[in-house]
C-alpha positions as CSV (number, residue, x, y, z in Angstrom):
1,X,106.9,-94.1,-103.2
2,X,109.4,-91.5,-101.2
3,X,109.2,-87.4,-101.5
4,X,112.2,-86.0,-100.0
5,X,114.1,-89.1,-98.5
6,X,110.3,-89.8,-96.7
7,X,107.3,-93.0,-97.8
8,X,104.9,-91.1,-99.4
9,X,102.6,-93.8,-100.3
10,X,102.2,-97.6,-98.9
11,X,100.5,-100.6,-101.1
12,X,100.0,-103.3,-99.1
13,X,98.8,-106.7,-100.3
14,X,96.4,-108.3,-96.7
15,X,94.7,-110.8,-98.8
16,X,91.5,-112.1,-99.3
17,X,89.3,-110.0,-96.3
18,X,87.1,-112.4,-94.1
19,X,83.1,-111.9,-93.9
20,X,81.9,-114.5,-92.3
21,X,80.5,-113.2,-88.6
22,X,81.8,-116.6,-87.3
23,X,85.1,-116.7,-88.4
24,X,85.3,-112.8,-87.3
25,X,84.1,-113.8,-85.0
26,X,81.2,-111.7,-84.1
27,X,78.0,-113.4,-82.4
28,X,75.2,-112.9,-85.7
29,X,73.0,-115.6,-87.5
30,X,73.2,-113.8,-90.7
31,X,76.3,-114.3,-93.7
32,X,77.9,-111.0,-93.1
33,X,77.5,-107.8,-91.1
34,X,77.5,-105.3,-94.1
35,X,75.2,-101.8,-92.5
36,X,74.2,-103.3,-89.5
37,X,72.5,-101.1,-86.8
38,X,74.4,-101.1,-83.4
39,X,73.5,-99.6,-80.4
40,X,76.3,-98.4,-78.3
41,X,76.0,-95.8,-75.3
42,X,72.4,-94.9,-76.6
43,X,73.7,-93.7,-80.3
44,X,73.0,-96.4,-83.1
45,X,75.9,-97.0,-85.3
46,X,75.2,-98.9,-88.9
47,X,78.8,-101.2,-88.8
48,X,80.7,-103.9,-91.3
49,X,82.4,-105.9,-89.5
50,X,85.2,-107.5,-91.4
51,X,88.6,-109.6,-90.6
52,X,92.0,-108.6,-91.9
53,X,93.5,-111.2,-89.6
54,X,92.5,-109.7,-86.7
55,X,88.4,-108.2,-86.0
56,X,87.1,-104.9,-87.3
57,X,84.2,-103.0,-87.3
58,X,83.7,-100.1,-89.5
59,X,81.3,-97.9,-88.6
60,X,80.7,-94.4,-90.4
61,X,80.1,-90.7,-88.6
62,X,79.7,-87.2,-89.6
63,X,82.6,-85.7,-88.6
64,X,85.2,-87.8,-87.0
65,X,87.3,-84.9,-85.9
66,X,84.6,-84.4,-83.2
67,X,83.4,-88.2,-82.3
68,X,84.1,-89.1,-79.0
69,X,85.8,-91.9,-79.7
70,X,87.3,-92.0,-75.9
71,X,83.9,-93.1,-75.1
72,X,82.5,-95.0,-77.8
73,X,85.4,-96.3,-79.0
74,X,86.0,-98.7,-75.9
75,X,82.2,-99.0,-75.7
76,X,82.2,-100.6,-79.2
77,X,85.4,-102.6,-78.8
78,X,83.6,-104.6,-75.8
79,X,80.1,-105.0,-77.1
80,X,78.5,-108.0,-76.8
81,X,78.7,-109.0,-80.5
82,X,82.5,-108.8,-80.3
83,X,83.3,-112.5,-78.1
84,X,86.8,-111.5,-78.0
85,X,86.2,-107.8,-78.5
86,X,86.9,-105.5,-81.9
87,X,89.0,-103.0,-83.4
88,X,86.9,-100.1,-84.0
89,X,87.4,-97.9,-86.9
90,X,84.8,-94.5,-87.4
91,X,85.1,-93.2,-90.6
92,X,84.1,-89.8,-92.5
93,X,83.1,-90.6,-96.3
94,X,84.9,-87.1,-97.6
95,X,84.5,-87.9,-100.9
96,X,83.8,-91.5,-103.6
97,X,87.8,-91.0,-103.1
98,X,88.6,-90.3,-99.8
99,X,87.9,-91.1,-96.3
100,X,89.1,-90.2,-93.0
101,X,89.4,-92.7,-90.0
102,X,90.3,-93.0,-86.2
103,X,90.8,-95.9,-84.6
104,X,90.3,-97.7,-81.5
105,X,92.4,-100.6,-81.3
106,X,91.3,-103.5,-78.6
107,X,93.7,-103.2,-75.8
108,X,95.6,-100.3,-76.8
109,X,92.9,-97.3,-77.1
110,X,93.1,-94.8,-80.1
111,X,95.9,-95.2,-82.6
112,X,97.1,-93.0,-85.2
113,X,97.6,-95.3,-87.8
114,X,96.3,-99.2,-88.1
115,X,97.1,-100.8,-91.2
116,X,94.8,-104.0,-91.1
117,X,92.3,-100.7,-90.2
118,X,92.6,-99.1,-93.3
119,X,92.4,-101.9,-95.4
120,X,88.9,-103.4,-93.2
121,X,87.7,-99.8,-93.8
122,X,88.2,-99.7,-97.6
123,X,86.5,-103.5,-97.6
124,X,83.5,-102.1,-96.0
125,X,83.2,-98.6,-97.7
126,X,83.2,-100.8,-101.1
127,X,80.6,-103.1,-99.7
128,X,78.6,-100.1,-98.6
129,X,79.0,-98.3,-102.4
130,X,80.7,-95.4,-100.4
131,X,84.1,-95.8,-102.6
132,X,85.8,-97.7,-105.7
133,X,88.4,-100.0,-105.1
134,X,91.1,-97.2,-104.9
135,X,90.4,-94.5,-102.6
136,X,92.8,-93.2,-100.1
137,X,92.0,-94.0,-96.9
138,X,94.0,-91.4,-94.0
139,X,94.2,-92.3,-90.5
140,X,95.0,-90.0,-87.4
141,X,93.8,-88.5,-84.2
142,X,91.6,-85.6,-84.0
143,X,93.5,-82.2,-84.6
């Protein structure tokens, strides 16, 4: 959809998302990682891990405007769990409708947009009973 000669809104078809810690791959004996507690510079994090094509782990904060995600995000991205280390997504349930995300992409550092991000986050916000199906999911630094 375009306002003004700009995309307004995206739909984006990723597919069938991947549970299985294994195929993830994150280092776990159980089915899936849905609310799992993580430990991760002394705070514990409850986290969904999920695979858009690529690892993520969704975990869910307060206020993400104010998480230190220059120090937990890297932290999280190279936990032991992660073999071949994790997109990290912390997330702000504003709303059944809307939620707010950062992200801390492996290798890169914070991003201010992750499509496969979104999408993993909306995965595991349903699988948590945080959100329907259709909620908006926006993305960006802190302001």
């Amino acid at each position: 959809m375009a306002e003004n000669g700009l995309v307004s809104k995206v739909r984006v078809d990723m597919g069938e998302p991947i549970l299985e810690p294994f195929k993830i791959p994150v280092i776990s004996n159980k089915d899936r990682l849905i609310n799992e507690a993580v430990t991760v510079n002394g705070t514990e994090y409850r986290i969904t891990c999920v695979s858009m094509g690529n690892p993520h782990a969704v975990a869910y904060v307060d206020n993400v405007d104010e998480f230190s995600l220059e120090t937990d995000g890297p932290a999280m991205e190279r936990h032991q769990i992660f073999p071949r280390r994790v997109n990290a997504e912390f997330v702000n349930v504003i709303d059944r409708n809307n939620l707010k995300m950062r992200v801390w992409e492996r290798g890169t550092g914070e991003t201010l947009a992750c499509g496969t991000g979104a999408c993993a986050v909306l995965v595991a916000s349903v699988l948590n009973g945080f959100t329907g199906r259709n909620a908006t999911v926006n993305s960006g630094a802190a302001t």
